[in-house]
N, C-alpha and C positions, 0 to 999 in steps of 0.2 A: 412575333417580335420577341427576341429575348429578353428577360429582365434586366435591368439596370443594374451595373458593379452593385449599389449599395443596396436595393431589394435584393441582388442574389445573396449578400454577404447577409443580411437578414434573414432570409429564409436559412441558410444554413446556421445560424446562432437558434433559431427555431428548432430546426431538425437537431441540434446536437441536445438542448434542453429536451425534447422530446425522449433521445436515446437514454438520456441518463434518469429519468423519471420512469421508463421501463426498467433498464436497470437495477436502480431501489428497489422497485414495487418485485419484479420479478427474476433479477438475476440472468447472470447469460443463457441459462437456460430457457427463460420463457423472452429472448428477444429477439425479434422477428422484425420483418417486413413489417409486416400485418400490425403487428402490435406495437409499433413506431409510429405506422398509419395512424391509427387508433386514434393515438396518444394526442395528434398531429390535429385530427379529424379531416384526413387529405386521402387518397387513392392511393395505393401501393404502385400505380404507377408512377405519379410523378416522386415518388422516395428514390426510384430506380435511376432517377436520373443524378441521383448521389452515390445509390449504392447498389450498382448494377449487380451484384452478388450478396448472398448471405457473407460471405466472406470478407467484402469489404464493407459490410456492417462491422462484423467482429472487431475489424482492423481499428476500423472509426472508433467503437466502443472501446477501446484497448486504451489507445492513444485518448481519448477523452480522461480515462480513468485517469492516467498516468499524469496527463496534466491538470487535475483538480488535484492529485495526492501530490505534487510538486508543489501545488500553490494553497496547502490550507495553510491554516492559522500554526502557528507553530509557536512552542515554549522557548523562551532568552535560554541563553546555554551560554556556562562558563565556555573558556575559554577552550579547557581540554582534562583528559583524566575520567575519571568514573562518576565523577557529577555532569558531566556534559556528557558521558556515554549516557546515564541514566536518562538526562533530558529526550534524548534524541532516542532512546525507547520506549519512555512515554508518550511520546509522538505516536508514535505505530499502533499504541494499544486500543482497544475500543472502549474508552473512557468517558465521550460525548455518544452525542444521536449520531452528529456526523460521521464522528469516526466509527461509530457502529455498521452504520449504511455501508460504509467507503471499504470497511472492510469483509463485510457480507461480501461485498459485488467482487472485490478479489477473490476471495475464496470461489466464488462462484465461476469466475474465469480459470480456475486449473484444472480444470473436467476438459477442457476444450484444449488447453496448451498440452493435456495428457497423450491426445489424439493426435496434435498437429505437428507436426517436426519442427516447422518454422517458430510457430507460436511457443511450443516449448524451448526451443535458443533464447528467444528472447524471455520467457523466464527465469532462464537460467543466468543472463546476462542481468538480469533484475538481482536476483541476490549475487552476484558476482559484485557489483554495483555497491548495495549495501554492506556487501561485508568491507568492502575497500573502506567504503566510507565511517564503518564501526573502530576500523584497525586503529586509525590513528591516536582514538582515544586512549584505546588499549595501551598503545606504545608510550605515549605522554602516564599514563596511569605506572606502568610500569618502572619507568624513567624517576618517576619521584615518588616510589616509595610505594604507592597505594597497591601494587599487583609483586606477587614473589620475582626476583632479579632474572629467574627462568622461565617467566610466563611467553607463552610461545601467543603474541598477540593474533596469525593466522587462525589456530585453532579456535582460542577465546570468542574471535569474532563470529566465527560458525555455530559456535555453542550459545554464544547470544542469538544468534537468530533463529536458531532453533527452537531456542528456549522461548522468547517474544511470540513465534509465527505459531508454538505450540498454547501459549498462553491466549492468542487470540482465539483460536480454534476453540477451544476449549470455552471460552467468556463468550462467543455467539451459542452455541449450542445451549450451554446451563449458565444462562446471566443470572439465575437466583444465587448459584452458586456462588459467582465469580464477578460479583458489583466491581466497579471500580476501586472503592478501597483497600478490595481483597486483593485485586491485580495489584496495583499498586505495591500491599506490602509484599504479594508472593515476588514482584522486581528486584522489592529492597532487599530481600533476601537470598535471592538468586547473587547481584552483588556482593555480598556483606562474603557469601560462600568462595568465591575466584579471588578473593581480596587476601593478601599476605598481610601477614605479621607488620605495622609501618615499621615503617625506619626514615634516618634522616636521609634527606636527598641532598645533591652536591655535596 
């Protein structure tokens, strides 16, 4: 007999906390069938009946990520401009446990999108994503004053995220180096750098 709607939706709230405590502990690299099972204390068969492929493990894993980084905790953010761009790149940094972990397991899923064609579109569509979403700032910053009247906010927005996904990489590897306060000021300064001369606005 099958399971009930609500035991099957349990078990899968099961199985996804499973995937994502492999993840943590071991990155896309070490996540497996086997060590979901593990995790689970269940048979790598009955997993298969979720994820009849490695592949649509990864998938699962992918989309798992994507929806805890959509819904952490997140800083109040002005309205717009380079205080509200800054908010929303300390978001991204690894500043917390959380956001340490959350960003490990990314980093650890572009080995896989390197390989994959499909998985790397959707990377690619990921920072396509964010930079859309850094621009506006940029443009409002511009707009009144805070960015030179020629700042090309496309550009800006790529060099911010270049500059952030650099600064993470970097703060996993040597967190002696790179504690939060340090990231922190190296942001303000990265800012303070793309920032013109003010002037009035209107």
């Amino acid at each position: 007999m099958p399971p009930a709607p609500g035991d099957r939706e349990a078990r899968r709230q099961d199985v996804s906390e499973a995937v994502w405590r492999v993840l943590a502990d071991k990155g896309f690299g070490g996540l497996t069938l086997r060590a979901v099972a593990a995790a689970m204390g269940v048979s790598t068969g009955m997993l298969m009946h979720y994820f009849p492929t490695k592949r649509a493990l990864v998938a699962h894993a992918l989309d798992l990520l994507e929806r805890r980084t959509a819904e952490r905790p997140r800083r109040a953010r002005p309205a717009e401009g380079l205080a509200a761009l800054r908010a929303m790149l300390l978001d991204i940094l690894p500043l917390t446990a959380d956001d340490t972990a959350r960003n490990r397991i990314w980093v650890s899923s572009w080995d896989l999108a390197l390989a994959d064609e499909s998985l790397g579109r959707d990377q690619a569509d990921r920072y396509t994503r964010l930079r859309s979403a850094i621009r506006p700032h940029l443009e409002a910053a511009r707009d009144h004053g805070e960015l030179p009247a020629t700042a090309d906010p496309d550009q800006l927005a790529a060099t911010a995220v270049a500059f952030t996904h650099g600064l993470v990489v970097q703060a996993l590897f040597d967190p002696a180096r790179f504690p939060p306060d340090a990231q922190t000021a190296l942001l303000d300064t990265f800012l303070a750098s793309i920032a013109g001369p003010a002037s009035p606005s209107g």
